[in-house]
C-alpha positions in Angstrom: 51.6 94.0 11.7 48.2 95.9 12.1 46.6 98.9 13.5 47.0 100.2 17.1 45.3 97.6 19.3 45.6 94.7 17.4 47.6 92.7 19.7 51.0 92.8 18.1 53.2 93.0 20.7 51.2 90.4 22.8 51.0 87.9 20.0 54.7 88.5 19.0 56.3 88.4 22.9 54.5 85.0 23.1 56.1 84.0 19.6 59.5 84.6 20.7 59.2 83.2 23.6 58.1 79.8 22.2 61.0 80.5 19.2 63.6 82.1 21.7 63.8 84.9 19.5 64.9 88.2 20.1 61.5 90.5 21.0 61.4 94.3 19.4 58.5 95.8 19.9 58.4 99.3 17.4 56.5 101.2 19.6 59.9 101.8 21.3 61.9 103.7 18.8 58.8 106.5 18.5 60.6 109.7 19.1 59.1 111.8 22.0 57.8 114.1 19.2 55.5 111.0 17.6 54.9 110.1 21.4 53.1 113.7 22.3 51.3 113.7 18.7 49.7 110.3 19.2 48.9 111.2 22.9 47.4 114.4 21.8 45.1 112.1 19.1 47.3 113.7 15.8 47.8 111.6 13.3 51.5 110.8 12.1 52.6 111.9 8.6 55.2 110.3 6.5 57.8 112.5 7.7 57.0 111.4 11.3 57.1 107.6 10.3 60.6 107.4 8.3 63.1 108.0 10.9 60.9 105.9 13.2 61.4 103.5 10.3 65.2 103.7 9.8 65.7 103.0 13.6 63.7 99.9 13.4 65.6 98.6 10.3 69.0 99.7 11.8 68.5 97.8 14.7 67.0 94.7 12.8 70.0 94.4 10.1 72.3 94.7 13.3 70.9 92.1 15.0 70.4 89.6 11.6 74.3 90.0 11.3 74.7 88.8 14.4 73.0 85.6 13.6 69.6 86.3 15.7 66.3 85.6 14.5 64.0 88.7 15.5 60.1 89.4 15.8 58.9 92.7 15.1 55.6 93.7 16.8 55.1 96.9 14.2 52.2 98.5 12.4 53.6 99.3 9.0 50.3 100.4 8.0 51.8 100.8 4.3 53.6 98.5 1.6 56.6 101.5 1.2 57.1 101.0 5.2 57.4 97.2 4.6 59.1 97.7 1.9 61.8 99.9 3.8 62.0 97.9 6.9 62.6 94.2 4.8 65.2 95.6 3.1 67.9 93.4 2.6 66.5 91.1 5.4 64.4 87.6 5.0 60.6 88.6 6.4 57.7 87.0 6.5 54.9 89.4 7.6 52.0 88.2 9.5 48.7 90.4 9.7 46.1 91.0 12.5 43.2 92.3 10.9 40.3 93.0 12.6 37.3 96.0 12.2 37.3 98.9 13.7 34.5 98.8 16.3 36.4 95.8 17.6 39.3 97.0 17.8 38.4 100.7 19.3 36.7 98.5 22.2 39.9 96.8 23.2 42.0 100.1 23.4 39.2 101.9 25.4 40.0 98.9 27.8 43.6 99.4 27.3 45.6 101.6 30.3 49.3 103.4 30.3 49.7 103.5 26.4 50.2 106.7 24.6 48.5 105.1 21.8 44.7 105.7 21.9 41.1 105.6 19.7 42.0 109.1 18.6 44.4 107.9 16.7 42.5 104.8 15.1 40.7 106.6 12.5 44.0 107.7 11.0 45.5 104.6 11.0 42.8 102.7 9.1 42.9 105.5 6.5 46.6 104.6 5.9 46.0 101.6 5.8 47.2 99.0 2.8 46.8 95.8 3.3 49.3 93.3 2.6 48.5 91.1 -0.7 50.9 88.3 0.8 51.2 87.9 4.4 49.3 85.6 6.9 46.3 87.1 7.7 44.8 86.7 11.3 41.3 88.0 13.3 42.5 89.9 16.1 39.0 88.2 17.9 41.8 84.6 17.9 42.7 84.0 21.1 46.5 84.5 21.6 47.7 81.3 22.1 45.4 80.0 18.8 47.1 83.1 16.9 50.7 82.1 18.0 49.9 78.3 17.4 49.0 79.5 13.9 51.7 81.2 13.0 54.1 78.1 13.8 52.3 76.0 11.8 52.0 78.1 8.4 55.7 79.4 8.4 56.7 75.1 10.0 58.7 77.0 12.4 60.0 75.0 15.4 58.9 76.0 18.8 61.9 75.4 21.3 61.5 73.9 24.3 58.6 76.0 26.2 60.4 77.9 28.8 58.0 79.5 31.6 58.8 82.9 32.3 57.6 83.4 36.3 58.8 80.1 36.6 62.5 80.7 35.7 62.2 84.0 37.1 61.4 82.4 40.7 63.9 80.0 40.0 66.4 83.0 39.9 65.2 84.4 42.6 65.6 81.5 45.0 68.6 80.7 44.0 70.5 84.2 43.6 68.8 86.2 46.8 69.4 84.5 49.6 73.1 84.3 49.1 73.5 87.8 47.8 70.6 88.6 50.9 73.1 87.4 53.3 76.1 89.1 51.7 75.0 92.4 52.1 73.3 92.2 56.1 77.1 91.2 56.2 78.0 94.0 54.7 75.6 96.2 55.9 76.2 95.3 59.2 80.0 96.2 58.7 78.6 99.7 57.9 76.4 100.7 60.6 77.8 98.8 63.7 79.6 101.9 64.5 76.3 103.4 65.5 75.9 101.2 68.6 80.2 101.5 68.8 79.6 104.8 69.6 77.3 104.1 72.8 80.6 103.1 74.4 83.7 104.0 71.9 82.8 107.9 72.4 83.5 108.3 76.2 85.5 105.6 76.5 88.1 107.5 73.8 86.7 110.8 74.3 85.4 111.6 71.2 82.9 114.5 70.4 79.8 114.1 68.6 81.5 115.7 66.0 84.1 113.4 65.4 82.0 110.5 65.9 79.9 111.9 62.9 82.8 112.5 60.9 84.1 109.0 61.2 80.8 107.5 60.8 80.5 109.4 57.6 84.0 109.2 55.9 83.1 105.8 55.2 81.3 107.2 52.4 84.6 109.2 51.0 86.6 106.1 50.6 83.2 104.8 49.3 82.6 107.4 46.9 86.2 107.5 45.5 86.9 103.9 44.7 82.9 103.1 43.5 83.7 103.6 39.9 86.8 102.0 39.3 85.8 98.9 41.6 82.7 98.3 39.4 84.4 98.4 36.2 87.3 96.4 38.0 84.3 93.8 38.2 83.2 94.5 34.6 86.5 92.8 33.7 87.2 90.2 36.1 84.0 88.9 36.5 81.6 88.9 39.9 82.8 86.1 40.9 86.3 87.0 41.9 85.7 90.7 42.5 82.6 89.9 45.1 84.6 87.6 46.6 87.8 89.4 46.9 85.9 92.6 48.4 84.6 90.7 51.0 87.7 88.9 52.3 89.4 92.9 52.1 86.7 94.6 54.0 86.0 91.9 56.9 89.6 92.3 57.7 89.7 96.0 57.9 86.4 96.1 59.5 88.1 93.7 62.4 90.7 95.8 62.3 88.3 98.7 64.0 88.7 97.0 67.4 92.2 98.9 67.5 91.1 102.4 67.3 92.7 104.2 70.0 92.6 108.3 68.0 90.7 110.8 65.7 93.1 110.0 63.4 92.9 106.0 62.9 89.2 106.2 63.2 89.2 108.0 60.4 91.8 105.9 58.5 90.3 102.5 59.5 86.3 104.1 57.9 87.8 105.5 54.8 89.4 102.1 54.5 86.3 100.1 54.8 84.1 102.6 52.6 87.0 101.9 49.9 86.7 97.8 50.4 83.1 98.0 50.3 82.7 100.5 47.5 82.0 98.0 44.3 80.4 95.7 46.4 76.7 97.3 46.5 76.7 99.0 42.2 78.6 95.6 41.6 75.6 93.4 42.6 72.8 95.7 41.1 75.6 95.7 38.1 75.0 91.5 38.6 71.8 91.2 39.1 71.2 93.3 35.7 72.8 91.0 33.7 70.5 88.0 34.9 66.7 89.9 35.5 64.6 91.0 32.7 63.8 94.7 32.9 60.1 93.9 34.3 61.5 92.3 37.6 64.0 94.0 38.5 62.2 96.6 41.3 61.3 93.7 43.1 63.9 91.9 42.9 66.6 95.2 44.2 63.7 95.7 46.6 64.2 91.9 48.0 67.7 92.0 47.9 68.0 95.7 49.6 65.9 94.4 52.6 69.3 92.8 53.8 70.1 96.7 55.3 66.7 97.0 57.3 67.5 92.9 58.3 70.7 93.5 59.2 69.5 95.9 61.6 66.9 94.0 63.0 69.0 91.0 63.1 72.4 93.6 64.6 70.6 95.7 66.7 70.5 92.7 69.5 73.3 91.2 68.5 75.8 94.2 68.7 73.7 95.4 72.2 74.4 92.0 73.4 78.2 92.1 72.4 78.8 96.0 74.2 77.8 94.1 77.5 80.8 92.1 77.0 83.0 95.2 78.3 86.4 94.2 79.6 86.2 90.3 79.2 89.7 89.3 77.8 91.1 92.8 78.4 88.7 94.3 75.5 85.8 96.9 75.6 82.5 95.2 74.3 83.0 97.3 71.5 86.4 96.0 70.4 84.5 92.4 70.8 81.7 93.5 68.3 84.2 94.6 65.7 85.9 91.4 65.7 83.0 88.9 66.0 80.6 90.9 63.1 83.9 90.8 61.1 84.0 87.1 60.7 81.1 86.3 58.5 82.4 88.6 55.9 85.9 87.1 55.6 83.9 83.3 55.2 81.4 84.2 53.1 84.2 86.1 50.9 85.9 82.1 50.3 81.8 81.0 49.4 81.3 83.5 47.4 84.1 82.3 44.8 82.2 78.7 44.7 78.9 79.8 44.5 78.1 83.1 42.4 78.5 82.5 38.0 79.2 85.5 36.4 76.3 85.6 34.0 73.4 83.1 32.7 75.7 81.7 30.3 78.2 80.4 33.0 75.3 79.0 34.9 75.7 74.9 35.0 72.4 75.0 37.1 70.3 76.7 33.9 68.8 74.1 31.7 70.4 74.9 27.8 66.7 75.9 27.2 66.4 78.6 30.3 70.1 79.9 29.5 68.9 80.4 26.0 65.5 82.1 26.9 67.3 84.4 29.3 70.2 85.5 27.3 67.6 86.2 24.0 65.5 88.3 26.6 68.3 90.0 27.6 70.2 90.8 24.4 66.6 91.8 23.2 66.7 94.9 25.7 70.1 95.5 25.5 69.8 96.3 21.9 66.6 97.9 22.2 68.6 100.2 25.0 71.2 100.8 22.4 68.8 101.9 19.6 67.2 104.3 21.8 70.2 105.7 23.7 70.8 109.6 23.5 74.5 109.2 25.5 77.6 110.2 23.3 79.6 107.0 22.9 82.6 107.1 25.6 81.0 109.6 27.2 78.6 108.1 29.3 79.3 110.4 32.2 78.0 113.8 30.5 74.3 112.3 30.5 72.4 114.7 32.5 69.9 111.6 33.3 72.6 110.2 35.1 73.5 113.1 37.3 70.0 113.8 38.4 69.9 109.9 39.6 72.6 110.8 41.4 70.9 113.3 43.5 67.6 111.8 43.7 70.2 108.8 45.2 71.9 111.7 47.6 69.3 112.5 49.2 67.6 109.0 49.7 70.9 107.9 51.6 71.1 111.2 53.6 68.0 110.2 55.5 68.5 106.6 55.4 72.1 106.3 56.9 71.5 110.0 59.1 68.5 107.8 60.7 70.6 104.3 60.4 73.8 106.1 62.5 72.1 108.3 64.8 69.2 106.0 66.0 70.6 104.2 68.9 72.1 108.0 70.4 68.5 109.2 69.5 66.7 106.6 71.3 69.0 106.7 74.0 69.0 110.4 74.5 64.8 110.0 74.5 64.6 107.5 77.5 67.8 105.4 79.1 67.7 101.7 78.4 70.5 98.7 78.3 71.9 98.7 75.7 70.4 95.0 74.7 66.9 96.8 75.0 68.2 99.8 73.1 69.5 97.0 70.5 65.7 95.3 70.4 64.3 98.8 70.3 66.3 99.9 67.3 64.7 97.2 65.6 61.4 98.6 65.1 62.0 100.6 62.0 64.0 98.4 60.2 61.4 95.5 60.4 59.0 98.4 59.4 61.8 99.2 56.3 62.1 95.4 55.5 58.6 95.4 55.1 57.3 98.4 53.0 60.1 97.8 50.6 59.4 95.0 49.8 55.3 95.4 49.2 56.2 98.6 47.2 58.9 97.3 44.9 56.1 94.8 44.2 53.9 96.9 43.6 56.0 99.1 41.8 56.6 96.0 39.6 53.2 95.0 39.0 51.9 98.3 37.8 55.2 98.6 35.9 55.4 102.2 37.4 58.6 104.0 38.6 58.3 107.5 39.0 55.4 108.2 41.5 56.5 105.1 43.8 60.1 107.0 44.2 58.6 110.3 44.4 55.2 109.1 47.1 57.9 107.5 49.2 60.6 110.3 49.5 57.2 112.7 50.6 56.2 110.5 53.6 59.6 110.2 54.9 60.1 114.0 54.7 57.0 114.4 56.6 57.2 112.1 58.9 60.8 113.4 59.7 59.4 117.1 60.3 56.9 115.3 62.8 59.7 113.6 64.7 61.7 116.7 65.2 59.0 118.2 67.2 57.5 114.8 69.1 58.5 115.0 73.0 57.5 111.2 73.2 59.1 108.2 72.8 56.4 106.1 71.4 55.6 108.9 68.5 58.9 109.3 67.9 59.9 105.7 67.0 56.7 105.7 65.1 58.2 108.7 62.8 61.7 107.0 62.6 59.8 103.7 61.3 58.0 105.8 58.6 61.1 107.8 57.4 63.4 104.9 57.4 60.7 103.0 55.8 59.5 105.3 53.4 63.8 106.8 52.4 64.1 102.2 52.0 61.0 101.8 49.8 62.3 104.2 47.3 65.6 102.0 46.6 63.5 99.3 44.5 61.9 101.5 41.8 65.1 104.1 41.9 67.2 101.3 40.8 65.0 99.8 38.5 64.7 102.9 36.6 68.0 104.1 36.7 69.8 100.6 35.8 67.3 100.1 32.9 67.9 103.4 31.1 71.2 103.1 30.5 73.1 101.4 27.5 74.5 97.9 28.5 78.3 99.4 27.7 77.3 102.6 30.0 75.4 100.6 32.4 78.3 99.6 34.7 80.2 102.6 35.3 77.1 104.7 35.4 75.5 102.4 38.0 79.3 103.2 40.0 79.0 106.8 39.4 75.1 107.4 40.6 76.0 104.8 43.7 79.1 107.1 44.4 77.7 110.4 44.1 74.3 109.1 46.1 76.3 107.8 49.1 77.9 111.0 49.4 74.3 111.5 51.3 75.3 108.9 53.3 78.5 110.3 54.5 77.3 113.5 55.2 73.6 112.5 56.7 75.6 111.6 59.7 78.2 114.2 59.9 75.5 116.7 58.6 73.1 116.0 62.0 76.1 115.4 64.7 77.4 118.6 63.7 74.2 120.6 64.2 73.6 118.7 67.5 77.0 120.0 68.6 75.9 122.8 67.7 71.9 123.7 68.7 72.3 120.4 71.1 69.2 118.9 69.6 68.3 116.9 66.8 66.2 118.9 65.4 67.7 121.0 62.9 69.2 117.7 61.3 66.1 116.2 61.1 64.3 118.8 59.0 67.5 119.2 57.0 67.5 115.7 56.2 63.3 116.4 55.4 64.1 118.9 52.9 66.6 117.0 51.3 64.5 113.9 51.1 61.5 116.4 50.0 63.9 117.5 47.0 64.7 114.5 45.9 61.2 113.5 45.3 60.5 116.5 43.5 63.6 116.0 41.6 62.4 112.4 40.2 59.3 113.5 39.0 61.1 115.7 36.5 63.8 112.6 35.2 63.5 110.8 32.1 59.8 112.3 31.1 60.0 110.0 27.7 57.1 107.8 26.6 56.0 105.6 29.6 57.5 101.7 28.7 55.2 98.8 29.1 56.6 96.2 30.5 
């Protein structure tokens, strides 16, 4: 305990992490009343304090009968508070006291806080010291303060786990094989774009069916994303992952026999269906194993796999089209088949390789699995003390459905660009369709790129909101440039920036949107705000094929696609305006 800027929730994440404790920091269970008092420097009465209070204690007696030990970072300025929040529990408290010059020097260094030196001078006033607790100088070093409180209370430090080192160990050891999974799977998604260099006048379709197909993907998507997620839920990621994968690289080798309208249509909605718990599944997955503060990097490193897969499929499925009429196939027919493969075998790896959660993990020492599950439970309950959403109604959240069209309008612009760029470019200047392919690659390296220096960055500064927002800005611009440019140079340029900019938001989005959620709403709302979202993605493409049909230009569906991507921006600036979360 102690004032505001006394270091209780540094010195009390570090305890728990030595103890492998559960970590509550009080700060978190303000209301957003308290929050816009102490931001505005007014002090908090009594009245303020004791629901704040019963929410802390709620959550502590919850987690005591679960068998968890807990540390509370909490200023419980007054006996009666600590009286209130010991109630029926074994605490020992443990004081940082320190004077007020020193401690209204630290919080004039301190950023991103609501908490501030207006506030100080209220605090020490309420102020009562506890006759029996272990008093510390805040001027102690951490470490000495942490070191100090194992020795007075002979507590046991387990075995010293090292945070960034665990979490890289996750990282290498998750990413790559869920990287590769999904420029599979990506791949499986937007290969009809260069399909349709050949497939179009070869079957006579319009660009109006062609965007229709390309984009009823995203119904068969859309319909099965929320049952396929809690499907995994029950079965486990393991099976589910792998069983999706082994569906949709059949049907999506199945597309080399579209002769119609009709079983182009069938053979998309098929594969959006197969794919649909694939994508919410792994953010779902990779939930379950990240601590809040890494996870915009770590969706942002993952979701590079869609700009990779067209860097890596651009050539590949160019090269493949020149293959026209060996074996009595188009070259299309042949890229369907061949990019269907990898899919089906790394459905069979999957089941040997992913563990459903940290606890199932034989390649965790007992130490790390211990850290990491503590860490996790920690937010989860800290998610489930907070939460406004009416049990078993998770879906009536309103935060959830502006997500969703924050998440709309990022896919329109991504998959419009993704499913119309090889047309574009072709339309701009005539190539083969191997150059077209290298071409084509430009603005997904530029994608790959971006997102993954902005989920970083997103990460480091621990903020959400204004990376999503920034991002959707520049793509809408640069999409208004590229409906007027003449040039192909400029015009590849824009495509980079939009495709870049619409990417770079999927890191932060996701990181904000999985984390505010209540781990028993967290999978079917991550479904649902996937579902809705790629709805975008379906009618990006049909949305800009039709209007070229119709004005026989891309332009009206690029600055459609602009203002949507514009709106969503604007949109996210408005969602979830609680107290800003330190991470």
């Amino acid at each position: 305990m102690g004032v505001t800027g006394s270091g209780k929730s540094t010195i009390g994440k570090l305890l728990a992490e030595r103890l492998a404790w559960v970590f509550l920091e009080a700060d978190q269970f303000h209301s957003p009343e308290n929050i816009a008092k102490m931001q505005n420097g007014i002090p908090l009465t009594d009245a303020d304090r004791l629901p704040w209070l019963g929410a802390i204690h709620s959550r502590l007696v919850a987690l005591h009968a679960e068998g968890k030990d807990i540390v509370l970072a909490c200023s419980a300025l007054k006996e009666s508070y600590r009286q209130r929040l010991a109630k029926n529990l074994p605490v020992e408290i443990v004081y940082l006291k320190g004077s007020p010059a020193f401690i209204g020097q630290r919080l004039r260094q301190r950023r991103g806080h609501f908490a501030g030196t207006p506030i100080l001078a209220g605090q020490f006033a309420d102020l009562e010291e506890p006759r029996e607790a272990l008093t510390l100088p805040v001027e102690l070093p951490a470490e000495d303060s942490v070191r100090k409180v194992l020795q007075h209370f002979s507590l046991s430090p387990k075995t010293f786990i090292d945070a960034p080192s665990l979490l890289k160990k996750l990282r290498w050891r998750l990413l790559p094989f869920l990287f590769l999974l999904y420029v599979v799977a990506y791949l499986d998604r937007i290969n009809v774009g260069f399909a349709a260099l050949q497939m179009k006048s070869q079957l006579g379709f319009s660009d109006a069916v062609y965007g229709l197909g390309a984009g009823i993907f995203f119904l068969g998507y859309f319909l099965f994303q929320v049952p396929s997620n809690l499907a995994l839920e029950r079965v486990g990621a393991r099976r589910w992952i792998s069983a999706l994968m082994i569906c949709w690289g059949i049907i999506s080798g199945c597309m080399f026999s579209v002769h119609s309208g009709a079983s182009f249509y069938s053979l998309r909605f098929l594969l959006g269906a197969a794919e649909a718990g694939f994508f919410p599944g792994v953010i779902f997955y990779l939930r379950s194993w990240f601590p809040a503060s890494a996870r915009a990097g770590v969706v942002a490193l993952f979701m590079t796999a869609g700009p990779v897969s067209g860097v890596i499929g651009g050539p590949i499925s160019g090269l493949l089209l020149d293959w026209n009429h060996r074996g009595g196939l188009a070259g299309w027919q042949w890229m369907f088949l061949l990019e269907a493969v990898p899919a089906i075998l790394l459905g069979f790896a999957a089941w040997f390789f992913l563990a459903d959660n940290p606890g199932r993990a034989p390649w965790l020492s007992p130490a790390e699995r211990s850290w990491l599950l503590q860490t996790l439970d920690g937010e989860a309950s800290l998610a489930s003390a907070t939460s406004t959403e009416h049990p078993g109604l998770w879906f009536v959240n309103p935060l959830l459905w502006g997500f969703a069209l924050v998440y709309f309008g990022l896919n329109t612009c991504t998959y419009g660009i993704s499913l119309w760029l090889p047309t574009a470019l072709n339309s701009l200047i005539g190539l083969s369709n191997f150059l077209l392919g290298l071409l084509s690659t430009v603005p997904y390296l530029a994608a790959a790129i971006l997102m993954v220096l902005i989920g970083a960055h997103s990460d480091r500064t621990g903020e959400r909101r204004l990376h999503i927002a920034f991002s959707a800005f520049a793509g809408g611009i640069a999409l208004v440039v590229s409906s007027f440019s003449p040039g192909l140079a400029i015009s590849v340029f824009c495509f980079a920036i939009a495709l870049a900019a619409s990417s770079s938001m999927a890191g932060p989005f996701w990181a904000m949107a999985s984390g505010s959620f209540t781990a028993a709403a967290a999978a079917g709302s991550i479904a649902l705000i996937n579902a809705i979202g790629n709805l975008g993605s379906g009618f990006g493409p049909y949305w800009i094929g039709h209007l070229r049909q119709t004005t026989g230009s891309f332009r009206a569906g690029l600055m459609s696609v602009a203002a949507l991507l514009t709106l969503a921006g604007l949109i996210v600036l408005f969602l979830d305006r609680g107290p800003r979360r330190s991470n």
